[in-house]
C-alpha positions as CSV (number, residue, x, y, z in Angstrom):
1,X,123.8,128.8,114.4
2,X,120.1,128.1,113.9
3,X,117.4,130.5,112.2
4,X,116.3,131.9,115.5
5,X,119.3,133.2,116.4
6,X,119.3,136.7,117.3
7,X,122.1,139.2,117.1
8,X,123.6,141.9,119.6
9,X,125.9,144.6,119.1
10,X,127.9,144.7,123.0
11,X,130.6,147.0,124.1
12,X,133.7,144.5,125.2
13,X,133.8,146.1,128.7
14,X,131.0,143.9,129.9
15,X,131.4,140.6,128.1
16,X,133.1,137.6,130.2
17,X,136.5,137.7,129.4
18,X,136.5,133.8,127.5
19,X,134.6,135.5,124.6
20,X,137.4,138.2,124.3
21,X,140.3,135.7,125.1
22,X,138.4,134.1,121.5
23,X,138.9,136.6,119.4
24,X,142.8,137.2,120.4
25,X,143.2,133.3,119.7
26,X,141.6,133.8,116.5
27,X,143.2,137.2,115.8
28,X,146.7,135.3,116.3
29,X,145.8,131.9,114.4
30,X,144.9,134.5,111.8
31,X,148.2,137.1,111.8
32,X,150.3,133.4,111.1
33,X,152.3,133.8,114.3
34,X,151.3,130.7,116.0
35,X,150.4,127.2,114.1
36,X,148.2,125.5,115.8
37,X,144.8,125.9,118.3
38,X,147.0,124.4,121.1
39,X,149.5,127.1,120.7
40,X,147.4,129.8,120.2
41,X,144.4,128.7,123.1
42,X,147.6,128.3,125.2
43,X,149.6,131.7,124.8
44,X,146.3,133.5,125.3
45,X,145.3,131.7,128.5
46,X,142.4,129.6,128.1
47,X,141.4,125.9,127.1
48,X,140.9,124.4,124.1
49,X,136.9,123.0,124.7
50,X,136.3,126.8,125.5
51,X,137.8,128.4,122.2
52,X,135.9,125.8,120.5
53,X,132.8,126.5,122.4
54,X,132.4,129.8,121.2
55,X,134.7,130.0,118.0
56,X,131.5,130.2,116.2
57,X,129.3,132.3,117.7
58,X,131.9,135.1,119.1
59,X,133.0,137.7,116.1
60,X,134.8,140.9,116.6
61,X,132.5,143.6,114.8
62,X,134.2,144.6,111.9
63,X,134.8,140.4,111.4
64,X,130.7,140.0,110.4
65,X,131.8,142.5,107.0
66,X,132.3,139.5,105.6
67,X,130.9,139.3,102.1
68,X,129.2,142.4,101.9
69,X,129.2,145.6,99.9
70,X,130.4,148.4,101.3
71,X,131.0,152.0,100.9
72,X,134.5,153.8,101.8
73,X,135.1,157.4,102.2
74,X,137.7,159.3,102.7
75,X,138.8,163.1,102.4
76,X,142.3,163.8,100.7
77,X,144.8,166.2,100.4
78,X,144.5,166.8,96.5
79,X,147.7,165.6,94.6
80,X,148.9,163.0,92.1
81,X,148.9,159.2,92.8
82,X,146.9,159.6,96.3
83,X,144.1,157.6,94.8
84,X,146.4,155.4,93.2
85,X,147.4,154.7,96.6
86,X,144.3,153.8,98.2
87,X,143.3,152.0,95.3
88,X,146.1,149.7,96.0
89,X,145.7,149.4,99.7
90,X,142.3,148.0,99.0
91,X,143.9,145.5,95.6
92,X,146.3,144.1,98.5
93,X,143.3,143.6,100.8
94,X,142.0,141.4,97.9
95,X,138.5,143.7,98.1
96,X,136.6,143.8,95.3
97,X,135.9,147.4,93.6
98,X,132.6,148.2,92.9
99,X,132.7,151.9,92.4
100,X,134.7,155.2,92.7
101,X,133.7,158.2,92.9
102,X,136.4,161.8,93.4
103,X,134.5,165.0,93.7
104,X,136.5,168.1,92.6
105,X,139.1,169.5,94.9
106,X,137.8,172.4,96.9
107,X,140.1,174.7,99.3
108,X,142.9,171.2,98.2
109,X,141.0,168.5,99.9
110,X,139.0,166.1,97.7
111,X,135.9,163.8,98.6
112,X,136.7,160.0,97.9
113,X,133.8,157.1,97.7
114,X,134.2,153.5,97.3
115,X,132.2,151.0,97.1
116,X,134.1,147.3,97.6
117,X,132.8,143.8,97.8
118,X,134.2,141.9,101.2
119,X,134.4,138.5,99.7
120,X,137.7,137.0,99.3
121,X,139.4,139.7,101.6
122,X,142.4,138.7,103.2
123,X,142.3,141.3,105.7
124,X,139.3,142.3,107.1
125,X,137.6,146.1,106.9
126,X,139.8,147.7,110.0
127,X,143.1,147.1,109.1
128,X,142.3,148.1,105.7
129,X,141.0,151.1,106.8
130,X,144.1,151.5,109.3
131,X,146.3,150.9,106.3
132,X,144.4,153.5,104.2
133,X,144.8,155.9,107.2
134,X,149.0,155.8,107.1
135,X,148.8,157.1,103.4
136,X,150.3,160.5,103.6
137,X,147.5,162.9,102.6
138,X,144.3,160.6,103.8
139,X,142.9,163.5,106.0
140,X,139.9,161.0,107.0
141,X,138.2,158.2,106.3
142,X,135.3,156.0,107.6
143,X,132.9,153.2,106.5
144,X,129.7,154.9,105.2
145,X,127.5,152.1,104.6
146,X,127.4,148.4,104.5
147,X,124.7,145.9,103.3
């Protein structure tokens, strides 16, 4: 990538499909299930000169979190160990904790904020927060801010 490269937010539904055939090679090279680029560029359906192409330049969105701060919330329902729990969701991801912050339980839902560092993660920011989501009691959650 060069200094004059410019980047572009684009909905999936209008990319050619190589660039999302891409990201499902490198989505199953990442989950462990295949080995090797052959396998992978294989299974999915497209060559090996083309994933290599574009490898670098093609990222699913929440992929470019990456090394950066950034700021969790989440409403809860209020009882013992729920933090606990989403505190260790985010130690399993391998984030970096930055800050917490738990308002006072109104009406028995609490306010939650995080702050984590991205670096080191061995997950990245969606399926933590899809983890996060299956802890009984998270009501909500969503990403409030990343630098």
């Amino acid at each position: 990538m060069n200094k004059n490269s410019t980047y572009l937010l684009v909905d999936s539904s209008v990319l050619p499909e190589v660039f999302l055939k891409v990201i499902e090679v490198k989505k199953i090279l990442g989950s462990g299930t295949v080995k090797a680029v052959n396998e992978a560029v294989k299974e999915i359906g497209i060559s090996r000169s083309a994933y290599y192409k574009y490898k670098d330049f093609v990222f699913p969105f929440y992929e470019t979190s990456r090394g950066k701060v950034m700021t969790l919330f989440f409403v809860v329902e209020d009882f013992s160990g729920i933090l606990s729990s989403i505190i260790n969701q985010i130690a399993v991801a391998k984030a970096n904790i930055l800050t917490i912050n738990q308002n006072i339980p109104i009406n028995g839902l609490a306010d939650i904020t995080i702050s984590i560092e991205t670096e080191g993660m061995v997950k990245d920011i969606r399926n933590l927060m899809e983890e996060i989501s299956k802890i009984e009691g998270v009501r909500r959650q969503e990403i409030l801010a990343r630098e």
